[in-house]
ZALUM-245614 format. One record per residue: z, y, x of N, C-alpha, C, O in turn. Coordinates in steps of 0.05 Angstrom, whole numbers, plus 5000, padded with zeros to 4 digits. Layout:
BEGIN
{r {Z; Y; X}; {Z; Y; X}; {Z; Y; X}; {Z; Y; X}}
...
***
This chain:
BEGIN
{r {6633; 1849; 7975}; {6652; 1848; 7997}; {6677; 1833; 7990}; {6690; 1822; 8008}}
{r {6685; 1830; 7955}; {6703; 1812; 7962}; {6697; 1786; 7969}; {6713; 1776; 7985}}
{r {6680; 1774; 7961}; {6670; 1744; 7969}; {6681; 1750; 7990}; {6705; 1746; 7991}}
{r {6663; 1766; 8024}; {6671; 1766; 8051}; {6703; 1763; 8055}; {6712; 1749; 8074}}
{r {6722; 1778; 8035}; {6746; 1772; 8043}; {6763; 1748; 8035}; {6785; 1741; 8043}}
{r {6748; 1736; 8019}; {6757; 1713; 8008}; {6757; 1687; 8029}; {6771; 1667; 8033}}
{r {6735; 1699; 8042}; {6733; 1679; 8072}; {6751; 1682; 8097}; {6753; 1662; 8111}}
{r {6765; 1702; 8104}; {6770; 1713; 8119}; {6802; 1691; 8130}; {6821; 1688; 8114}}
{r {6801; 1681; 8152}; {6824; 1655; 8156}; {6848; 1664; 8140}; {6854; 1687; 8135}}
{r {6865; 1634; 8133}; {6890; 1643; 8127}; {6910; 1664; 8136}; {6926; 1679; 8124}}
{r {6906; 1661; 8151}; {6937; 1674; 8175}; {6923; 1713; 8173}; {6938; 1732; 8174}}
{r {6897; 1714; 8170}; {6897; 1742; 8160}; {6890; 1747; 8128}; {6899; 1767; 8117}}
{r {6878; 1732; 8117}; {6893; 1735; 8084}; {6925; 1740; 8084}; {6937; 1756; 8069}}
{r {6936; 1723; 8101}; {6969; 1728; 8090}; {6977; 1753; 8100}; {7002; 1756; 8097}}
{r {6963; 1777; 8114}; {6978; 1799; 8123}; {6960; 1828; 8110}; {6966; 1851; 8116}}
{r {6944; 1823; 8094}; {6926; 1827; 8077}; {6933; 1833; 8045}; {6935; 1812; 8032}}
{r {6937; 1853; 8031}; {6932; 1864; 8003}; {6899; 1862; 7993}; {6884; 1875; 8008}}
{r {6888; 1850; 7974}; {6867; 1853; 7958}; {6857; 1874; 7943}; {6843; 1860; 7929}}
{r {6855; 1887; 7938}; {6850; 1898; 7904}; {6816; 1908; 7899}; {6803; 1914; 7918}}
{r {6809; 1907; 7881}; {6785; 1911; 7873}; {6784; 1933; 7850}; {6800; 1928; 7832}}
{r {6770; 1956; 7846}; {6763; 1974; 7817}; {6740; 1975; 7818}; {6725; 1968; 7836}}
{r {6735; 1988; 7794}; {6712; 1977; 7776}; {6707; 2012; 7779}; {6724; 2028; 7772}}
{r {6684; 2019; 7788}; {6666; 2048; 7789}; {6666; 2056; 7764}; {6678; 2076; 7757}}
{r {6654; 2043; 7751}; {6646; 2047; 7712}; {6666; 2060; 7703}; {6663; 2083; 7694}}
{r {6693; 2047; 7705}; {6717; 2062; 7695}; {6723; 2099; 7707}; {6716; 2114; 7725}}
{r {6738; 2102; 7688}; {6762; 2124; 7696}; {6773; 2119; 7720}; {6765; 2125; 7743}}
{r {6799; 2103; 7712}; {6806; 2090; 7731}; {6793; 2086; 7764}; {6798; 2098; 7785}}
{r {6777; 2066; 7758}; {6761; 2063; 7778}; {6743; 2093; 7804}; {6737; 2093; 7827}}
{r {6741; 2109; 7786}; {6720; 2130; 7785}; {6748; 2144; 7812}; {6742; 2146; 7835}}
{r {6774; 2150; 7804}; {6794; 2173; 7803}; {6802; 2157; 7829}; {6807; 2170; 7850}}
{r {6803; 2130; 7829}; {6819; 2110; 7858}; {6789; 2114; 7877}; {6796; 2115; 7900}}
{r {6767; 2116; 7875}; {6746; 2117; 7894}; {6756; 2143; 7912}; {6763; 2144; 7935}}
{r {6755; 2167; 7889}; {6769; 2191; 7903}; {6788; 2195; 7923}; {6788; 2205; 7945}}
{r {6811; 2180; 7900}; {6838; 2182; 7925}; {6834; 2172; 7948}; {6846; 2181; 7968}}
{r {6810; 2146; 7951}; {6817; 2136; 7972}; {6788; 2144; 7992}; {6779; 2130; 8011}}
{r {6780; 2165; 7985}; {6757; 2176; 8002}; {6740; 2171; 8008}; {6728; 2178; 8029}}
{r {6730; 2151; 7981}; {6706; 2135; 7989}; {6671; 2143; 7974}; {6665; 2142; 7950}}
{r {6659; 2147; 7988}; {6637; 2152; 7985}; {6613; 2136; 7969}; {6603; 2140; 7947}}
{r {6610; 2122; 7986}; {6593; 2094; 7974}; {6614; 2073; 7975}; {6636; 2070; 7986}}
{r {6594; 2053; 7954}; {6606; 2023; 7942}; {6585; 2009; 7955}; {6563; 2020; 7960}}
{r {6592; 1980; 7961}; {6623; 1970; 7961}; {6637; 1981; 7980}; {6622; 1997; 7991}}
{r {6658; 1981; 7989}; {6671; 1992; 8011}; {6692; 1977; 8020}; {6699; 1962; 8002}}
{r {6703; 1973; 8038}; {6734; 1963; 8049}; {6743; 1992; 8062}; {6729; 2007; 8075}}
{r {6782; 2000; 8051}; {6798; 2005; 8062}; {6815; 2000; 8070}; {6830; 1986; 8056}}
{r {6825; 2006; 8097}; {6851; 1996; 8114}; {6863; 2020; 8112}; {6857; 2043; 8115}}
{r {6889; 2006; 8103}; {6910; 2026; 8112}; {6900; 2059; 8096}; {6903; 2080; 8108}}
{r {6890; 2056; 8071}; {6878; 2072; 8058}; {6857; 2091; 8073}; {6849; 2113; 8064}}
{r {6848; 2081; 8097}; {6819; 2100; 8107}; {6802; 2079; 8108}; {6804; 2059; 8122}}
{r {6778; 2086; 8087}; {6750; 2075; 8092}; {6742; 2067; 8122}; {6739; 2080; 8143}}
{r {6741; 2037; 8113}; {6732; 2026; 8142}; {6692; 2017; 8147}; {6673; 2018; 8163}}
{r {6699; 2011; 8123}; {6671; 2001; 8114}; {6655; 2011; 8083}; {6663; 2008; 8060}}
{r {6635; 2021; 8089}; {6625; 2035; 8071}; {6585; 2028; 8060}; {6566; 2036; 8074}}
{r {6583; 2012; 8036}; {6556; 2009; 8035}; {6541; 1979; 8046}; {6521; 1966; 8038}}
{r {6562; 1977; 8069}; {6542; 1961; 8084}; {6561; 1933; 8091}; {6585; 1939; 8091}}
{r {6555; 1904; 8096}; {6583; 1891; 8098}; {6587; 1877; 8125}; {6578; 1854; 8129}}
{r {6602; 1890; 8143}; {6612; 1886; 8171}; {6611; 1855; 8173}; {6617; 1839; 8155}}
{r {6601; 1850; 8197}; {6601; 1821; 8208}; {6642; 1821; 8212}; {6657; 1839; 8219}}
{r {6648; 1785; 8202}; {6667; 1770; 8193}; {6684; 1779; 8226}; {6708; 1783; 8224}}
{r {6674; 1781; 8251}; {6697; 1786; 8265}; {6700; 1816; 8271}; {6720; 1824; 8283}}
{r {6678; 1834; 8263}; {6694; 1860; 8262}; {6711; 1860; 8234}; {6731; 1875; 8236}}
{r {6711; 1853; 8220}; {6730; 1864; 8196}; {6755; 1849; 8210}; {6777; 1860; 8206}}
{r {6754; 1828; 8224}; {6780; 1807; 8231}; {6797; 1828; 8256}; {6821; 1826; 8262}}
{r {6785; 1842; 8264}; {6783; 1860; 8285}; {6801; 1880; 8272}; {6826; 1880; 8278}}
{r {6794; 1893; 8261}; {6801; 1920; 8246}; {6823; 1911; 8235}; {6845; 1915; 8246}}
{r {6821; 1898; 8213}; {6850; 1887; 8204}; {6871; 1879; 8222}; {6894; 1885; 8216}}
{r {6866; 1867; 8242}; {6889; 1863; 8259}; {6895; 1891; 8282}; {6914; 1893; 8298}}
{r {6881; 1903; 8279}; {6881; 1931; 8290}; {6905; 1946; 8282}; {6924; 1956; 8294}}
{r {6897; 1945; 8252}; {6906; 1966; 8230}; {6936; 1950; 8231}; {6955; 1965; 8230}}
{r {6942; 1924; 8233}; {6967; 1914; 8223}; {6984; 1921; 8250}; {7003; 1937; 8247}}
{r {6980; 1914; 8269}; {6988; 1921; 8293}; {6997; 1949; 8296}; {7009; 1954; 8317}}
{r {6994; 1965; 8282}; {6991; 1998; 8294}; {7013; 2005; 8270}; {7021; 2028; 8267}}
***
């Protein structure tokens, strides 16, 4: 899923935070939790699981994100 966001136009990369963890880890293992996520890979907005497992066609995620920024 990051590839998918790596595509995602300029103008919503720039209103957009990245971050990526690693399952394997501690770390990784303890941030899946906090952020209520079930299955990998996942995308969260606005720290609620938007996408989970599976990887949303390029204009619902463009969707959601501008959803999420707006609100």
């Amino acid at each position: 899923m990051v590839e998918l966001v790596k595509f995602l136009p300029e103008d919503i990369q720039a209103i957009i935070s990245l971050a990526e963890w690693n399952v394997k880890t501690v770390e990784g293992l303890k941030k899946k939790k906090e952020l209520g996520v079930s299955n990998i890979p996942s995308i969260v907005l606005n720290g609620k699981p938007f996408c989970q497992s599976t990887i949303p066609p390029m204009e619902d995620l463009i969707q959601a994100i501008q959803d999420n920024f707006q609100s």
